[in-house]
C-alpha positions as CSV (number, residue, x, y, z in Angstrom):
1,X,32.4,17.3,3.9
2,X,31.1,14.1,5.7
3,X,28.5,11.7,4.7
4,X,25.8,11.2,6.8
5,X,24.5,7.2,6.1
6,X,20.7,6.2,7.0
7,X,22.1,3.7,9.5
8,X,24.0,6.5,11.0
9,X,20.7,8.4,11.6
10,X,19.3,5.6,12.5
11,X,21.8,4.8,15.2
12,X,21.9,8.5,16.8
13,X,18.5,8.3,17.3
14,X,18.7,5.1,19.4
15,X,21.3,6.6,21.4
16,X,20.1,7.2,24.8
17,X,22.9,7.5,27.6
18,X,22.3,9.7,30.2
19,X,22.2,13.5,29.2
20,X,23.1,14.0,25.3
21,X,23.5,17.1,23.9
22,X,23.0,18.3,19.8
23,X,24.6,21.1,18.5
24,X,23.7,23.1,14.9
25,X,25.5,25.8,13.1
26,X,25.9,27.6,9.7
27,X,29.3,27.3,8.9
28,X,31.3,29.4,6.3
29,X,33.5,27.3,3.7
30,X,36.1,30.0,3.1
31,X,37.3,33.2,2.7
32,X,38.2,35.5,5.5
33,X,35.1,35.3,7.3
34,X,35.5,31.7,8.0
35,X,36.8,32.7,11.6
36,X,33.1,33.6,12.5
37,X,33.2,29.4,12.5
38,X,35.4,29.0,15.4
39,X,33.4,32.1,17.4
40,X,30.4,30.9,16.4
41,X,31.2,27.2,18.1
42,X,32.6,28.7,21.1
43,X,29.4,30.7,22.2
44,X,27.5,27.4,21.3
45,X,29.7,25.1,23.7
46,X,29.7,27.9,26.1
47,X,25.4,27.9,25.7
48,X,25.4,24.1,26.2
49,X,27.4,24.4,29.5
50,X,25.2,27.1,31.4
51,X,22.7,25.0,30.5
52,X,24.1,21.9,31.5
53,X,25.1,23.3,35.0
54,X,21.7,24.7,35.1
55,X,19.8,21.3,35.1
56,X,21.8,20.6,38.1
57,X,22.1,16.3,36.5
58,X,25.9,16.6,36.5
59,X,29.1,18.0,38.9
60,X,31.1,21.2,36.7
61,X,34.1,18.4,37.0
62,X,31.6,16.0,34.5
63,X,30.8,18.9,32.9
64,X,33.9,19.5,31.4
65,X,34.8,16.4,31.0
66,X,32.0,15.7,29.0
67,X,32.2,18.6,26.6
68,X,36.3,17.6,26.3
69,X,36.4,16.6,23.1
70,X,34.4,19.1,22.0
71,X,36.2,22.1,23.3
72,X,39.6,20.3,21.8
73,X,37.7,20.8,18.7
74,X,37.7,24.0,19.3
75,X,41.1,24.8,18.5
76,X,41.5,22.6,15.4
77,X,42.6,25.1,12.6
78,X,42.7,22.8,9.8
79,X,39.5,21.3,10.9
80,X,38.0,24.7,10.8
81,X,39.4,25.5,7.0
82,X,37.8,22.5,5.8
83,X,34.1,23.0,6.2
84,X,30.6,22.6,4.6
85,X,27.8,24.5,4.7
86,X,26.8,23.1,8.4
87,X,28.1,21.5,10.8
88,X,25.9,18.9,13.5
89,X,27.9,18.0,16.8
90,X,26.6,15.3,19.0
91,X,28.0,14.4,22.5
92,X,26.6,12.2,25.5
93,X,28.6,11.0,28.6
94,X,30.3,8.1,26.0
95,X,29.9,9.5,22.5
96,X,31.7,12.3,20.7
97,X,30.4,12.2,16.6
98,X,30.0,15.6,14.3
99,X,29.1,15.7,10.2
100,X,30.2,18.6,8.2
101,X,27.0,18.2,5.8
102,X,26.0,20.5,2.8
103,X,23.2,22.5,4.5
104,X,22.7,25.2,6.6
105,X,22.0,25.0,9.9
106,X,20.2,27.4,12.5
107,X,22.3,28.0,15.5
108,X,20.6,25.3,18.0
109,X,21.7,23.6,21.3
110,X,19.4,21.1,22.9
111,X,20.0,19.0,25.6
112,X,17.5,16.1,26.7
113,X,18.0,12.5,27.2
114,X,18.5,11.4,23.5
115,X,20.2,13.1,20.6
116,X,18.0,15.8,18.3
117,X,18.0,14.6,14.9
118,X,14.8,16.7,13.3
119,X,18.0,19.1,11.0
120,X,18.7,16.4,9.9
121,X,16.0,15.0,8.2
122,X,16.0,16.8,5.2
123,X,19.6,15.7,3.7
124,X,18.0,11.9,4.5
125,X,14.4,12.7,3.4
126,X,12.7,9.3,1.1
127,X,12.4,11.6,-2.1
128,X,15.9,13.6,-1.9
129,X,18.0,10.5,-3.8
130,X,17.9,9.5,-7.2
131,X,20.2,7.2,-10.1
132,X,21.1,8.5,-13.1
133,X,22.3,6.0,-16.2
134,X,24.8,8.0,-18.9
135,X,25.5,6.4,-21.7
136,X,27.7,7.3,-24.6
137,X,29.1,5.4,-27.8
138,X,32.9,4.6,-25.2
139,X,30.9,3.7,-22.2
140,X,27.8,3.5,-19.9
141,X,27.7,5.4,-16.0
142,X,26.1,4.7,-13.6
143,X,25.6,7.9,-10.8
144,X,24.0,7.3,-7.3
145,X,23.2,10.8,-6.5
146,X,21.7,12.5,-2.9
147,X,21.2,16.2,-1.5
148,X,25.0,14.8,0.3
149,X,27.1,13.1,-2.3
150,X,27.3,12.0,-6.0
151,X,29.2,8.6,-6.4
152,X,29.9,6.9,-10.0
153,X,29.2,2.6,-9.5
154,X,30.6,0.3,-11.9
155,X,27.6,-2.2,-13.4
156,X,29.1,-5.3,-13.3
157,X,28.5,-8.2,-15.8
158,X,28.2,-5.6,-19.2
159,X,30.4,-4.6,-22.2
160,X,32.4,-1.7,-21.1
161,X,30.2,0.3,-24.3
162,X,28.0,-0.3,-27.4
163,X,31.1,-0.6,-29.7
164,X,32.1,-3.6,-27.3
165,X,29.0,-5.0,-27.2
166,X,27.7,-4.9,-31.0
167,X,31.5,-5.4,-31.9
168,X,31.2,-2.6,-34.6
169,X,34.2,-2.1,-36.9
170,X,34.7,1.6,-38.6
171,X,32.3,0.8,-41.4
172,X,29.7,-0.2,-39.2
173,X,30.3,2.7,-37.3
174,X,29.8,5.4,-39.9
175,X,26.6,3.5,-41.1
176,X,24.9,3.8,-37.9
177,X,25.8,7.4,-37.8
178,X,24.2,7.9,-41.3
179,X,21.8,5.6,-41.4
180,X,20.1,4.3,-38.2
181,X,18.7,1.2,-39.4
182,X,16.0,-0.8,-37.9
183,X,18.9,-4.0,-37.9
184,X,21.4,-1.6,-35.8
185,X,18.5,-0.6,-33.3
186,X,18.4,-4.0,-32.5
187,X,21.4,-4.5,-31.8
188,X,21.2,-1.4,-29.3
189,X,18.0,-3.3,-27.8
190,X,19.8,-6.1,-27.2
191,X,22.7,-3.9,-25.2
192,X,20.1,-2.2,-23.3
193,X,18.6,-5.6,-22.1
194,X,22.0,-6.4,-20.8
195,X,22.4,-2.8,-19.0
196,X,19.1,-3.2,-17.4
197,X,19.9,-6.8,-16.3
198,X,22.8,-5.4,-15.2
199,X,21.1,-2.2,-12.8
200,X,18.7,-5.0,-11.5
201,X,20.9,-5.5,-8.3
202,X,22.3,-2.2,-7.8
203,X,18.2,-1.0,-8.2
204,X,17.0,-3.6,-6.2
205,X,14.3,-2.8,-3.5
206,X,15.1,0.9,-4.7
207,X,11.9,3.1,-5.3
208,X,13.9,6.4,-6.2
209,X,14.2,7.7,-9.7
210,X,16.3,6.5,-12.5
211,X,17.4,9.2,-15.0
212,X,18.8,8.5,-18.7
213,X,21.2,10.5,-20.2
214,X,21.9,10.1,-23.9
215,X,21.3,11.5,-27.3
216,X,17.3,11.7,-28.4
217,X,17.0,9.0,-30.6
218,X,18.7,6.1,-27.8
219,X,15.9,7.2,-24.8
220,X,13.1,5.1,-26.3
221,X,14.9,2.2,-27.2
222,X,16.6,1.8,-23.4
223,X,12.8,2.9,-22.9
224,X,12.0,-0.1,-24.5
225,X,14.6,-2.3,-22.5
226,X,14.3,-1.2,-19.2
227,X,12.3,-3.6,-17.0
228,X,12.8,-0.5,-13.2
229,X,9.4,0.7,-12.8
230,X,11.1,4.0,-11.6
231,X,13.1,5.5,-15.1
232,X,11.6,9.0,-15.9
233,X,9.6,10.0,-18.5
234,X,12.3,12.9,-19.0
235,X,15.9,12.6,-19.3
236,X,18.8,14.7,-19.6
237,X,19.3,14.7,-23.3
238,X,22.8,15.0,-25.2
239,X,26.2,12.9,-25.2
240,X,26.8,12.9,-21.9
241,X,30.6,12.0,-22.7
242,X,33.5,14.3,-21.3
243,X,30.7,15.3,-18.6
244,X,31.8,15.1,-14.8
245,X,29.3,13.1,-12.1
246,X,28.6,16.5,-10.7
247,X,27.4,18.4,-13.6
248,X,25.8,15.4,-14.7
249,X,24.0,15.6,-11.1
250,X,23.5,19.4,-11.7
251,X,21.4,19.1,-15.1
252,X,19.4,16.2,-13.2
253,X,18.4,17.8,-10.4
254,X,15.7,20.2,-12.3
255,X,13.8,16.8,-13.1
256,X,14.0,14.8,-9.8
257,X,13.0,18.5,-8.3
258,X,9.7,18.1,-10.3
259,X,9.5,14.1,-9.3
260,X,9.8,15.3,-5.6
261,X,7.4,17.9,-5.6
262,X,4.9,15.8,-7.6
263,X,5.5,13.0,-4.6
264,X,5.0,15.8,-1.8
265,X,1.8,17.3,-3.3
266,X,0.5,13.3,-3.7
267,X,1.5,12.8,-0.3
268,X,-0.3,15.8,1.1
269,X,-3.4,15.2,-1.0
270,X,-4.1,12.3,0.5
271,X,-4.0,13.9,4.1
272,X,-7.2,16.3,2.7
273,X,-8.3,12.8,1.4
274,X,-8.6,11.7,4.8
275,X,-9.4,14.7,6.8
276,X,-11.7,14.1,9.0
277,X,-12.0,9.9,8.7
278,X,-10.1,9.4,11.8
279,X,-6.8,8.1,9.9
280,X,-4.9,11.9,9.8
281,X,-4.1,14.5,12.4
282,X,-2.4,17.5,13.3
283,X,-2.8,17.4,17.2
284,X,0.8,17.0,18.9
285,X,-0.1,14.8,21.3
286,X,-2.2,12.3,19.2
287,X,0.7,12.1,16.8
288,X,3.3,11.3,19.4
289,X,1.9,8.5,20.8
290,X,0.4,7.1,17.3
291,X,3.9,7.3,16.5
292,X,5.3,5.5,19.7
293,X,3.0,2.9,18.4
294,X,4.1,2.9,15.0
295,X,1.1,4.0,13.2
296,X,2.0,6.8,11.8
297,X,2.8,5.7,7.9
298,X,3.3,9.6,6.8
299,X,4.2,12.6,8.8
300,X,4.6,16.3,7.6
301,X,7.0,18.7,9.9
302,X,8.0,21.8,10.1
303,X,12.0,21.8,10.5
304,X,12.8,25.0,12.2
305,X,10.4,25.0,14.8
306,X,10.5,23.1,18.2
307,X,7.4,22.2,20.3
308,X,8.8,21.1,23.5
309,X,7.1,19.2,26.6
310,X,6.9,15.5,28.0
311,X,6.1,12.1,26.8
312,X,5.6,8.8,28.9
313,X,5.3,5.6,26.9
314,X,4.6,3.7,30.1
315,X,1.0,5.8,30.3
316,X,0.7,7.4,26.8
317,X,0.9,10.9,28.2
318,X,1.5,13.9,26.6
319,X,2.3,17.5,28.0
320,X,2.7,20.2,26.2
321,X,5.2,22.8,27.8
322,X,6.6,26.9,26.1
323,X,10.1,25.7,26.8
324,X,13.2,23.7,26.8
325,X,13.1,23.2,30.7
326,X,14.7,20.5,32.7
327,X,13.3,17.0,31.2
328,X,11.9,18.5,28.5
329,X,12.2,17.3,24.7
330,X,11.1,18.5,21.4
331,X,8.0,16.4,21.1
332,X,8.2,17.0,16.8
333,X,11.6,15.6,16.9
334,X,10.3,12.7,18.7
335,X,7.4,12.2,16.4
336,X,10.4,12.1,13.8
337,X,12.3,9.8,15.7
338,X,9.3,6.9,16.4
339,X,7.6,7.4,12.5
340,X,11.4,6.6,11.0
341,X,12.7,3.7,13.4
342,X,8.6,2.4,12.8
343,X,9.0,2.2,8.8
344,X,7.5,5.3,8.3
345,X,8.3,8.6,6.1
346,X,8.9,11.2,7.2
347,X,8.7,15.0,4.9
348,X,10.1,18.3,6.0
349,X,8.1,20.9,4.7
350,X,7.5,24.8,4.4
351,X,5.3,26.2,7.3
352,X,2.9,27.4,5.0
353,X,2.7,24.1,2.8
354,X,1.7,22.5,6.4
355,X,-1.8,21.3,7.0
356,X,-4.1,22.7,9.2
357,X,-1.3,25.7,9.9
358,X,0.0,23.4,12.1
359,X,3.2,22.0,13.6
360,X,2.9,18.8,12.4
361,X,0.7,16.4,10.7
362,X,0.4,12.8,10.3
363,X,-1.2,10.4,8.0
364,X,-2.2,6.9,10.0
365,X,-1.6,3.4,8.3
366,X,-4.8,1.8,10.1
């Protein structure tokens, strides 16, 4: 699998040279079906040249030049036996870049004159990360943890664990066991105070959700501790020791699942809020170019659909067309494109969660 960075998004949506074409498809991870992959990929290149040599842009010697590396590809065994759940392929005239990424794709070519990122979104959407701190009496975790990837950090500048820290011997040890006393609480305090001192630069600027895990009784004194405004109310209780990132990730993901949809439901709330007050919409058109100016501070989307037509910045026209023809683009993906490189957010959601029934929907900062 491949990790796919913000910056990365970030850059493939700047990239703009000459005709670039996007490729999507569900990909099998093993078993004998996994040569459906290879046919699969084949009928998509083969798509993407019939319609390059259809918009006429380009001589069948460029052609093939261009989609090179990608029919090379093609023939890669071990590249095909070692697969996600998706794969995205992006090629122009000088670029050549593909993610195997842990979600499904629909089978989609599109051609226009800047990559299609919209797929994408959801593996990079703002509420789809999360931290979680694990602490145990022989040490302390810290898990950054995304829809892509779970990686263990070392906090730097702490005791390696609480026996280090409160330099307990073996009596001290079976006391706190038995006892609990307000003296060794304390002492835990003080630790805490050190761990969160310790997350401040790995949390900084962060807004996502820290998650504790940890027997009962130690969540309300790191409770106490904790200075991020961002640790849960609910935490994954138990000693988390002998546990692996990913099922530590696994038992989390029911409680940043509730913290998302809480966000989402906020987020659309305050659309109806607004309905009607000049500072929301749902027309295509109006959204586009709001979002070429960067106003748009929220916008909804539907992933899997595609509303294609024309957009000139130079005169702030939109025009609405039924299909991918020549000079054509997916005017949602573009919305997408101008809210994210503007500081917006941006949130995939369900067709029927979507305001208005429609395509999109925006929430304006001014």
């Amino acid at each position: 699998m491949d990790i796919l960075s913000g910056n990365e998004l970030k850059s493939l949506m700047r990239e703009q040279i000459g005709i670039c074409v996007s490729i999507y498809m569900p990909s099998i991870r093993k078993g004998a079906e996994i040569q459906q992959n290879q046919i699969r990929y084949k009928n998509l290149l083969r798509d993407a040249e019939d319609r390059l040599l259809s918009i006429g842009e380009l001589r069948p010697s460029e052609i093939k030049e261009m989609l090179a590396p990608a029919q090379e590809l093609s023939g890669n065994i071990p590249f095909w036996h070692n697969q996600s759940d998706g794969l995205a392929l992006f090629l122009s005239e000088e670029s050549f870049i593909y993610y195997r990424l842990p979600q499904s794709f629909a089978e989609l070519v599109v051609i226009t004159d800047r990559f299609h990122i919209k797929p994408l979104i959801p593996l990079l959407a703002p509420d789809t990360e999360f931290s979680i701190l694990a602490i145990s009496q022989k040490n302390v975790r810290f898990l950054k943890c995304s829809l892509q990837q779970v990686k263990e950090t070392d906090i730097r500048g702490i005791p390696e664990n609480i026996d280090e820290a409160l330099n307990l011997d073996d009596f001290e040890k079976r006391l706190q066991r038995h006892t609990g006393t307000e003296d060794m609480k304390a002492k835990i305090l003080q630790y805490f105070q050190l761990v969160d001192k310790g997350l401040r630069e790995l949390l900084r600027d962060k807004k996502s959700p820290l998650i504790f895990a940890g027997v009962d009784y130690l969540f309300p004194i790191y409770r106490e501790a904790n200075t991020y405004p961002h640790l849960t109310d609910k935490w994954i209780s138990g000693n988390p020791e002998g546990l692996s990132a990913e099922r530590l990730s696994d038992m989390a993901w029911p409680i940043a699942g509730d913290i998302r949809k809480t966000k989402r439901a906020d987020a659309l709330g305050k659309y109806k809020q607004n309905a009607g007050t000049g500072l929301t919409s749902s027309n295509v058109g109006e959204v586009v170019r709001e979002a070429s100016h960067g106003r748009v501070g929220i916008l909804f989307l539907t992933v899997g659909v595609q509303q294609w037509g024309t957009f000139d910045p130079t005169t702030d026209k939109v025009k609405l067309e039924t299909d991918a023809g020549p000079g054509n683009e997916d005017l949602l993906d573009l919305a997408a494109i101008q809210t994210i490189l503007n500081g917006g957010v941006v949130y995939p959601i369900r067709q029927e969660e979507m305001p208005d029934d429609a395509s999109l929907a925006a929430i304006f900062r001014y």
